[in-house]
C-alpha positions in Angstrom: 95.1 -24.8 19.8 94.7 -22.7 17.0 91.9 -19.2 17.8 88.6 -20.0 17.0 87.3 -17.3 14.5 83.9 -15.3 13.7 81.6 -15.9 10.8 82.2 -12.9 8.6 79.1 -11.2 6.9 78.2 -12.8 3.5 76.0 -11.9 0.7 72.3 -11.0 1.8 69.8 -14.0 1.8 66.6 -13.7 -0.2 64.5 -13.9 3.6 67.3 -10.5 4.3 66.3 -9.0 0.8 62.2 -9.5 0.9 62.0 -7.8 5.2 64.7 -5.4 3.4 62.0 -4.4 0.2 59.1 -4.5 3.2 61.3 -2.2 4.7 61.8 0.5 2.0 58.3 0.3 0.9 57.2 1.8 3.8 60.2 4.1 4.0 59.1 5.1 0.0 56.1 6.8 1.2 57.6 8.3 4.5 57.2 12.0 4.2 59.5 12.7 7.2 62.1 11.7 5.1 63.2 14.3 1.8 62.6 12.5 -1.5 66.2 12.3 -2.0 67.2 10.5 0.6 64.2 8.1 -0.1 66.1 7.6 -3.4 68.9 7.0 -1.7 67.8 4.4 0.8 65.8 2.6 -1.6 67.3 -0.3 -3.1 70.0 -0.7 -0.6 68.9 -1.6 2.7 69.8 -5.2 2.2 73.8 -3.8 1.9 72.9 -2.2 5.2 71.1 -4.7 7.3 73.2 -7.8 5.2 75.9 -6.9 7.0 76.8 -8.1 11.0 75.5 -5.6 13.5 78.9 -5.8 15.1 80.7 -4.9 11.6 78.6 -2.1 9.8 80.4 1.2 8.7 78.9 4.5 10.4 77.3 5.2 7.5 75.3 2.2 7.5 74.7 2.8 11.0 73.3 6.4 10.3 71.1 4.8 7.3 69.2 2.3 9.8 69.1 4.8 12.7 67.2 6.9 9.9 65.3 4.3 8.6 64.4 3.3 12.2 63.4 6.9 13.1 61.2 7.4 9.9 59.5 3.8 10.5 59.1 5.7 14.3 57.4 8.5 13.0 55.3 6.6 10.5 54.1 4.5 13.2 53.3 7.2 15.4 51.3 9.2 12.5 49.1 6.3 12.4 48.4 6.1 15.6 47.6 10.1 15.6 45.9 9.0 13.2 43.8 6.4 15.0 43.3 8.8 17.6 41.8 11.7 15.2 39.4 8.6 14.3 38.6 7.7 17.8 38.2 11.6 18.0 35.9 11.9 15.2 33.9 8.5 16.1 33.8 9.9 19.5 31.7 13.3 17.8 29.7 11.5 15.7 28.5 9.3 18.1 27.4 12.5 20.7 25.7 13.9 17.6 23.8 10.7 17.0 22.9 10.3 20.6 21.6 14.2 20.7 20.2 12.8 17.6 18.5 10.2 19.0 17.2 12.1 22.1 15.5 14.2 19.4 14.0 11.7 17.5 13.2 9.7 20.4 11.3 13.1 22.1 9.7 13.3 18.3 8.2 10.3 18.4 6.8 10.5 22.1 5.5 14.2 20.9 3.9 12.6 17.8 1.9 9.9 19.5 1.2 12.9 22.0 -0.7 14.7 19.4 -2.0 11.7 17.9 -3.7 10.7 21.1 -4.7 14.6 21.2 -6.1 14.0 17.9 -8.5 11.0 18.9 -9.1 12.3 21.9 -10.4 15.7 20.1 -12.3 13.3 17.4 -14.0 11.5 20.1 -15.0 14.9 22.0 -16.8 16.1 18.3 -19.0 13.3 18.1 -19.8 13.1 21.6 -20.7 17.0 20.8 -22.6 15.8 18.0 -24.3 13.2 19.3 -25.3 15.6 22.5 -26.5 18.1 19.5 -29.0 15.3 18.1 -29.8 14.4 21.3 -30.8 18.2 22.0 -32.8 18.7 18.9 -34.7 15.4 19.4 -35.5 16.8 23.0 -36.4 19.8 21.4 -38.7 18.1 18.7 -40.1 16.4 21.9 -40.6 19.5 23.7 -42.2 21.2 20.6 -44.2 18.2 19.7 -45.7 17.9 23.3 -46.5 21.5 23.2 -48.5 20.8 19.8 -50.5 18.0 21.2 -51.5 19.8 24.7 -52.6 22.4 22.5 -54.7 19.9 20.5 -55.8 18.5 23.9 -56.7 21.6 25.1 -58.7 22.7 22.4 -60.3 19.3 21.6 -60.8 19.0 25.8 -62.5 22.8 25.9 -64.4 21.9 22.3 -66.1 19.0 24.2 -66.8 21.3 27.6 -68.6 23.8 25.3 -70.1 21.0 23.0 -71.5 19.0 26.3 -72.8 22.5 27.8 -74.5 23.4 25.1 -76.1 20.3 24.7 -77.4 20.5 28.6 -78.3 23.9 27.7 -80.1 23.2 24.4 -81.4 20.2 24.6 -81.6 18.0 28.3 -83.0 21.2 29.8 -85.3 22.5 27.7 -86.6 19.0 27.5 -86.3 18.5 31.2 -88.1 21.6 32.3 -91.3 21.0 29.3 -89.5 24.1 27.3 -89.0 22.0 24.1 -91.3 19.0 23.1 -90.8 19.3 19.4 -88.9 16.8 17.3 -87.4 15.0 20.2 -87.0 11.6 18.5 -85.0 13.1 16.1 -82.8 15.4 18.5 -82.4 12.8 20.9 -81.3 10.3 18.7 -78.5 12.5 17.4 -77.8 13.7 21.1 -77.5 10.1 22.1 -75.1 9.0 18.8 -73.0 12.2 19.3 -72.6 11.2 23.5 -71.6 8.2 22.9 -68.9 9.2 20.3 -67.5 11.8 22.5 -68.1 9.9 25.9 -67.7 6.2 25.1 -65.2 5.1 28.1 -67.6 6.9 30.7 -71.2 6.6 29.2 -72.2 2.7 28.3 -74.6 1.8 25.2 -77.4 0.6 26.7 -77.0 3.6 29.3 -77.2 5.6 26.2 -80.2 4.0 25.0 -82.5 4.4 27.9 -81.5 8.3 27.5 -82.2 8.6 24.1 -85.7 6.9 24.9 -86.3 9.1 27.8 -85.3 12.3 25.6 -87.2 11.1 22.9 -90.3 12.3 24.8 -91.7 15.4 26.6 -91.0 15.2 30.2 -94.4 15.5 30.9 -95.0 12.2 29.1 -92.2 10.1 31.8 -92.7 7.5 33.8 -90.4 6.9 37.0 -88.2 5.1 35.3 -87.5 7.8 32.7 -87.1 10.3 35.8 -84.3 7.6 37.2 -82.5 8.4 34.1 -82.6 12.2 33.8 -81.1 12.4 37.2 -78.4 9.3 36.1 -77.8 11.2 33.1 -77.7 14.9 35.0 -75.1 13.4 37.8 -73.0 12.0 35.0 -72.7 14.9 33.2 -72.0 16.8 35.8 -69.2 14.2 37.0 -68.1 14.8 32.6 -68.3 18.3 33.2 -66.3 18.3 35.7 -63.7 16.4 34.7 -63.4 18.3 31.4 -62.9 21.6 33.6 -60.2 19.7 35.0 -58.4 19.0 32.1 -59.1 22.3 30.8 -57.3 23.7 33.8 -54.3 21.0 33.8 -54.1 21.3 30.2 -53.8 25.0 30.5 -51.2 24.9 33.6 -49.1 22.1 31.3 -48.8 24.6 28.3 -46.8 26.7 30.3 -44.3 23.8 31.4 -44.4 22.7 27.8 -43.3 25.8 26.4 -40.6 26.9 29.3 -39.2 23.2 27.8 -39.2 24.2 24.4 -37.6 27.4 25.3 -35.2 25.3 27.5 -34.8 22.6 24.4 -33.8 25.6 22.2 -31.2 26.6 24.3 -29.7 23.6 24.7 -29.9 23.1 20.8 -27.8 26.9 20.4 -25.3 25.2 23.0 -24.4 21.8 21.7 -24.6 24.0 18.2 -21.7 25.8 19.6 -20.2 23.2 21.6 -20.2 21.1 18.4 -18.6 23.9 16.4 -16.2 24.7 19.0 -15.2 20.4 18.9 -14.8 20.3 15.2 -12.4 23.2 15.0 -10.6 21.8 17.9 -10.2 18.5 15.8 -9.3 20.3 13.1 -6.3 22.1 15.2 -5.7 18.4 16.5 -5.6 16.5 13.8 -3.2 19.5 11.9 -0.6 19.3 14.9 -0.6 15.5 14.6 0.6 16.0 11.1 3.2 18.2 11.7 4.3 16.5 14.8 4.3 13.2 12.7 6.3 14.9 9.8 8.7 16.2 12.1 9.4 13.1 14.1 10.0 11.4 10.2 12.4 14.0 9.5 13.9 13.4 13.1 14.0 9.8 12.4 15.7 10.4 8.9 18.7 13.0 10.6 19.0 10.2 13.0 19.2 7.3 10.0 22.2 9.6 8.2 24.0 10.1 11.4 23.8 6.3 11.8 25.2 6.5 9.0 28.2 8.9 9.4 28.9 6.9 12.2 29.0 3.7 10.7 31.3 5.8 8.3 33.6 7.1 11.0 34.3 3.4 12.5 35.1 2.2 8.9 38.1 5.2 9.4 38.8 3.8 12.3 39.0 0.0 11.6 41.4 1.0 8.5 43.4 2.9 10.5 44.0 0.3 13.2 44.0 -2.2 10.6 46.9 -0.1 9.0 48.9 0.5 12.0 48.9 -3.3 13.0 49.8 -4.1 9.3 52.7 -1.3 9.7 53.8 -2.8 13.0 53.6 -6.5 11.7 55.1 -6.1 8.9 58.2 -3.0 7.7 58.7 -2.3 12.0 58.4 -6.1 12.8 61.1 -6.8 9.5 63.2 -3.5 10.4 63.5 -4.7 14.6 64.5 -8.4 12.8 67.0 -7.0 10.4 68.3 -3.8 12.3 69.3 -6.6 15.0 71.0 -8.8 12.5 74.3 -10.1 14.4 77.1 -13.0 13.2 76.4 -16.5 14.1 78.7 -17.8 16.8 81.8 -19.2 16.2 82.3 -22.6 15.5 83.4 -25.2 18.4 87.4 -25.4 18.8 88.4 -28.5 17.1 89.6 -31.7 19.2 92.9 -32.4 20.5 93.8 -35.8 18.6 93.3 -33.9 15.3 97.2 -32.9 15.6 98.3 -36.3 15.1 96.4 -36.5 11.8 97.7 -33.6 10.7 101.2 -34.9 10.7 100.4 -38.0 8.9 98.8 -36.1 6.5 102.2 -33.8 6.0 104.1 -37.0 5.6 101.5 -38.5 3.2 102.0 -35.5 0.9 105.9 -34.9 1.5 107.5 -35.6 -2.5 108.5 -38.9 -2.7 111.9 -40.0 -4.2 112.8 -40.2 -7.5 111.9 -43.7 -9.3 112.4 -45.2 -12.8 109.4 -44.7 -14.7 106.6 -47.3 -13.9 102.7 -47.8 -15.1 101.2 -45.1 -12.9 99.4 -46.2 -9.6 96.5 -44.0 -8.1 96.4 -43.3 -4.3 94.8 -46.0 -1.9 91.2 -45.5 -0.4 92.9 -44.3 3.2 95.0 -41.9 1.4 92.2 -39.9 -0.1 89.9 -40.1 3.4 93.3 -38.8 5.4 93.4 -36.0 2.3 89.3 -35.3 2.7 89.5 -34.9 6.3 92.2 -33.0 6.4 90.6 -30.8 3.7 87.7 -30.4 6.2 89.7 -29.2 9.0 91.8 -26.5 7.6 90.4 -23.0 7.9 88.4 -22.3 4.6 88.7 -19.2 2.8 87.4 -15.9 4.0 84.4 -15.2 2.4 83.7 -11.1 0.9 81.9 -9.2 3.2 79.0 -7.7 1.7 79.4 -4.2 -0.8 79.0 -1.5 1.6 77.6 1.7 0.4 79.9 4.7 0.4 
């Protein structure tokens, strides 16, 4: 049986040459590697990798054990350099949560001092409503003082009046004294009673006096005496009662006034207590401002920082992006290629195939010399004896691909 033998290397395929291009442009930007020997490598990788694993030259095995240790250290900068960006992510996203502590205490600090604010509002016009409510008291207190005055006065007027017209008038009259122009006098006694006395003398009481008084006393009759001592009792009962209010009228002035004193005080305080309110508000409703501006500019640091973080996981999407694009595509290509061994041989061929072989010897073997004839072609099993035979012999060796020097 002849020795089977092993598929030699052959000219690169175009899948070989377009992992190979993958391959050197990733080694094109590798900065591990000198410029030179970028150069170098570029172009030629599918000479390197085209050949059998098994049959490469030391040089070619140096050039893919470089290209395989600058693909290494590419793939490791990217993932330093998804680290840095998982780094960086990592910071930004502390500052944005100190950030948002801030912003978040802001706001609470804002509506703090907004409430303040209100609160302080609502404490002013309760103080100013207290202050109206103080002066009205006060206009009460002065008013009342006013009237008992006028009470008293009018009350003590009406005492003196009423005495002097006992004095003046009923007695003289009574006791004989005065007997001149009585109808006159006592009409005007009796018009000026009734206006100041209505509610306690009655008309026709009246009239009957001014009758009586309209007459000496020396000229009455029992009935007339009946009404002097009717008359005397009730103005002594008006008398009395007129000394009364005299006396209450004078005791009240002296509450009335303490109260306007009191009234006045209470005026100066809700003054002040008003004054002191509205410059509290005014404090109040300045530190809501400022506490509202500075939880806006909170908010907005916060908004940017959102921002830069956003920012910094764009960095880090590319850059696990570009270290999965690296691994799938010039490392995935360089572990296909770098591996790139010879197919294995072909089966031994059959044992009957020796037979054939001889009958294909004698089939060719010169055959002897004839007189010329018309030519004759070879029959149809001839030419399938030939073909197979063709088919079984080893074919040619095929160039193994250029190898770099």
């Amino acid at each position: 049986m002849a020795p089977m033998k092993r598929a030699a290397s052959k000219a690169p395929a175009k899948k070989m040459i377009k992992k190979c291009k993958t391959i050197e442009q990733a080694v094109h930007g590798a900065e591990s590697l000198p410029q030179g020997v970028r150069k170098i490598i570029g172009g030629r990788l599918a000479f390197v990798f085209g050949t059998y694993k098994e049959e490469r030259h030391a040089f070619q095995n140096s050039v893919a054990a470089l290209v395989g240790q600058a693909l290494k250290t590419e793939e490791d900068s990217r993932a330093g350099a998804i680290n840095e960006a998982n780094q960086k992510k990592a910071a930004q996203e502390a500052e944005g949560a100190t950030l948002k502590a801030a912003a978040d205490q802001a706001d609470a600090a804002s509506e703090a001092a907004a409430g303040a604010a209100g609160d302080a509002k609502a404490a002013l016009n309760n103080g100013s409503a207290a202050l109206r409510d103080a002066k009205a008291a006060l206009h009460n207190a002065e008013t009342a003082v006013k009237t008992n005055e006028t009470d008293a006065s009018s009350t003590a007027a009406k005492k003196e009046k009423l005495e002097a017209l006992i004095k003046e008038f009923f007695t003289p009259v009574k006791e004989g004294t005065l007997a001149k122009g009585l109808s006159k006098s006592a009409a005007w006694v009796g018009k000026n009673l009734g206006k100041e006395f209505a509610s306690t003398l009655e008309k026709e009481f009246l009239t009957c006096v001014t009758r009586t008084f309209s007459k000496p006393s020396t000229a009455w009759g029992t009935f007339d005496h009946i009404i002097e001592k009717e008359l005397d009792q009730e103005l002594t009962k008006i008398l009395a009662g007129l000394g009364s209010d005299v006396t209450r009228l004078a005791s009240e002035m002296g509450t009335r006034t303490a109260e306007v004193e009191t009234a006045k005080a209470a005026v100066g305080a809700a003054e002040e207590a008003e004054k002191a309110a509205e410059e509290a508000s005014k404090h109040a409703n300045a530190a809501a401002k400022e506490a509202k501006a500075a939880a806006k500019a909170a908010t907005a640091s916060l908004k940017q920082q959102q921002g830069h973080i956003a920012k910094a996981g764009n960095v880090l999407e590319h850059a696990e992006h570009a270290l999965k694009t690296f691994k799938d595509g010039a490392v995935a290509a360089f572990t296909e290629v770098e591996a790139h061994t010879a197919p294995p041989p072909p089966p031994a061929p059959v044992a009957e195939a020796a037979p054939q072989a001889a009958a294909v010897e004698a089939a060719m073997a010169p055959a002897p010399a004839q007189a010329a004839s018309p030519r004759i072609g070879m029959s149809p099993a001839v030419q399938s004896i030939l073909t197979s035979a063709r088919n079984l012999l080893p074919s040619p060796r095929i160039l193994s691909s250029p190898r770099t020097s």
